[in-house]
C-alpha positions as CSV (number, residue, x, y, z in Angstrom):
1,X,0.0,0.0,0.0
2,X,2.8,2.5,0.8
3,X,4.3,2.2,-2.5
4,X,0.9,2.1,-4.2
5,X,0.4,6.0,-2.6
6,X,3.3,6.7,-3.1
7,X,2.9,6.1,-7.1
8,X,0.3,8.1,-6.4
9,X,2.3,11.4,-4.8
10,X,4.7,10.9,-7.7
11,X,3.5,10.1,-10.6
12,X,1.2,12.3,-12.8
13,X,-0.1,9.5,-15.1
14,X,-0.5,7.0,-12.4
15,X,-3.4,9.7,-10.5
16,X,-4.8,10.8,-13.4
17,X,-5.6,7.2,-14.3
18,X,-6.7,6.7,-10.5
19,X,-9.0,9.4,-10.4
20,X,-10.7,8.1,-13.7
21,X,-11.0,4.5,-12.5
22,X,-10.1,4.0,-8.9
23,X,-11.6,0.9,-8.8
24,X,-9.6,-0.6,-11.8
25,X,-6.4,1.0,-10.5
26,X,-6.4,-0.2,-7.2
27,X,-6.8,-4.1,-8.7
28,X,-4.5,-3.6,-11.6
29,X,-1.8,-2.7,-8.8
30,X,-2.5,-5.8,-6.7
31,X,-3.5,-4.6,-3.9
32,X,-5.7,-6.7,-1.5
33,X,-9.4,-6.4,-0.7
34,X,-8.7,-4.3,2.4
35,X,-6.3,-2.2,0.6
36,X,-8.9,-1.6,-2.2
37,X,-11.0,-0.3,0.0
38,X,-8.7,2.0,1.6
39,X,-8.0,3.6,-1.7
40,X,-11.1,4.0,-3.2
41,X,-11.8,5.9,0.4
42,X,-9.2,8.4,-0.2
43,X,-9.8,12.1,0.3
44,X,-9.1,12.5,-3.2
45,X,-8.8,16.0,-3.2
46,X,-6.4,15.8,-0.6
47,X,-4.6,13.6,-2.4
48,X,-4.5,16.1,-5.3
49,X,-3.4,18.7,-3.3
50,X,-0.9,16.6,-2.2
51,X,0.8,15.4,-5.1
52,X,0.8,19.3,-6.7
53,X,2.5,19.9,-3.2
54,X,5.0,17.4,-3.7
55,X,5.4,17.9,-7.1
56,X,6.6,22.0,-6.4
57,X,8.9,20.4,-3.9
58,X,10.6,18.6,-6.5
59,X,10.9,21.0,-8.5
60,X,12.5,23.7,-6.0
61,X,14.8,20.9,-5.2
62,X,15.7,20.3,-9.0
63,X,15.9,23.8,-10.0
64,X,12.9,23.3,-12.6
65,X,10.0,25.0,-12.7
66,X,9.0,28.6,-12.3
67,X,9.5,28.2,-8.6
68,X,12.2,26.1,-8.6
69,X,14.1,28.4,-10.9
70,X,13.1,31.4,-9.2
71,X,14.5,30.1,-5.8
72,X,17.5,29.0,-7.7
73,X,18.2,32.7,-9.1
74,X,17.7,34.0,-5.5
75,X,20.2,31.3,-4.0
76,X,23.0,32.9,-6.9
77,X,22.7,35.9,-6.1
78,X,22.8,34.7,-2.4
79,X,19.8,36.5,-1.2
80,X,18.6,32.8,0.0
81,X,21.0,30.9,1.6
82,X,20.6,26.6,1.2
């Protein structure tokens, strides 16, 4: 189950097919009857303002992104330090 949400936090393609079949999803990945459940009971827009969370976070580590970037011209110039 934890790397079954964690698919979901990280990758784009995996939640959007999720969100348009949950129920297929969570078979297709394996997960037990139990674990089914669980998913198919997520807060799913938590979980979408999750990933986007995540997702900035990834960027501003990478450097990509207009945040990212932005934060990465700042660190340069040495206004924010790491």
């Amino acid at each position: 189950m934890r790397t079954f949400l964690a698919r979901l936090y990280s990758d784009r393609e995996f939640l959007e097919h999720f969100m348009r079949s949950p129920e297929r999803v969570a078979l297709e990945a394996g997960l037990d009857h139990r674990e089914q459940q669980a998913a198919l009971a997520i807060d799913r827009a938590g979980l979408l303002m999750a990933a986007r969370s995540y997702e900035l976070k990834r960027q501003v580590h990478r450097g990509t992104g207009w945040l990212g970037r932005g934060i990465s011209w700042l660190r340069r110039l040495r206004v924010l330090q790491r």
